[in-house]
C-alpha positions as CSV (number, residue, x, y, z in Angstrom):
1,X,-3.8,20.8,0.3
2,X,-4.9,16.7,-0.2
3,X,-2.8,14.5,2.4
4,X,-1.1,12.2,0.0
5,X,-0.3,8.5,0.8
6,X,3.0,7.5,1.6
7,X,4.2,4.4,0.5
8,X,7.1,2.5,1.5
9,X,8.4,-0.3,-0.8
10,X,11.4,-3.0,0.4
11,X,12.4,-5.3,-1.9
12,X,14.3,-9.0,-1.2
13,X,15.0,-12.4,-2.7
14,X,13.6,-15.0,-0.7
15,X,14.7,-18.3,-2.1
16,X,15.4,-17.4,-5.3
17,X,11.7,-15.6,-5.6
18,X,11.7,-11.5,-5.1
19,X,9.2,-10.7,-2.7
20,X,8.9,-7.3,-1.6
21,X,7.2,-5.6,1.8
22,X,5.5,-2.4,1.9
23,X,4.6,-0.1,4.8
24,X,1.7,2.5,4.3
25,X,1.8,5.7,6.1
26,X,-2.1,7.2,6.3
27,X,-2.9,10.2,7.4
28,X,-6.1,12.8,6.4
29,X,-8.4,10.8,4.8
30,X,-6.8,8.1,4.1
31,X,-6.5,7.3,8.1
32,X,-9.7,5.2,7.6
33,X,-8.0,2.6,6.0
34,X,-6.6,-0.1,8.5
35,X,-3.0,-0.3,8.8
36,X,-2.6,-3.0,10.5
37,X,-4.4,-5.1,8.0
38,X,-2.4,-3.5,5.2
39,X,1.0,-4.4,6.5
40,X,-0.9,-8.7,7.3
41,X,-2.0,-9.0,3.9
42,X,1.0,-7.2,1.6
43,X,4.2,-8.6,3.7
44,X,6.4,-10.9,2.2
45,X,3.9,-11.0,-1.2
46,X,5.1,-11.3,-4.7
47,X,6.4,-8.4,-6.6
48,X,2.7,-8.6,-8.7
49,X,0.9,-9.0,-6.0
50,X,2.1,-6.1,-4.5
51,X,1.5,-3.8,-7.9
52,X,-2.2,-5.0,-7.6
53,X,-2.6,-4.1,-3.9
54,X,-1.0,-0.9,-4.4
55,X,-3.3,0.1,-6.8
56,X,-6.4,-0.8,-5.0
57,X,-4.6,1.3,-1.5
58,X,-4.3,4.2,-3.9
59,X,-8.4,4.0,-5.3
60,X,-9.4,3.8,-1.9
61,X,-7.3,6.9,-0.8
62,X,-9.0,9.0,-3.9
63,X,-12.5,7.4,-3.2
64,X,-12.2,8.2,0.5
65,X,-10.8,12.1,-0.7
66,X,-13.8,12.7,-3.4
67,X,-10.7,12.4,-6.4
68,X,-8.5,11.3,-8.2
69,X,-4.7,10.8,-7.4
């Protein structure tokens, strides 16, 4: 069976703006990807900013696997 990604999505309100924070748990084939640069560029971003990024984590994951999620 595929590893699946693991995402883990926090949610706040920073002055008045909702920003959110995610943490990515890799394993399989997705271990490739650099956590550490994941969790720089996605904390504290805007709520859209974080949709976009998410879907580009989760293309990578099914590029690096040969599939679609």
């Amino acid at each position: 069976m595929a590893s699946i990604p693991e995402v883990i999505v926090f949610f706040r309100r920073s002055g008045g703006v909702l920003q959110c924070n995610m943490l990515f748990v890799c394993n399989g084939a997705c271990a490739g990807l650099s956590l550490a640069r994941t969790k720089a560029r996605i904390a504290g971003a805007h709520v859209s900013d974080m949709i976009s990024y998410l879907l580009e984590y989760i293309a990578a994951c099914a590029d690096s696997r040969g599939s679609t999620p």
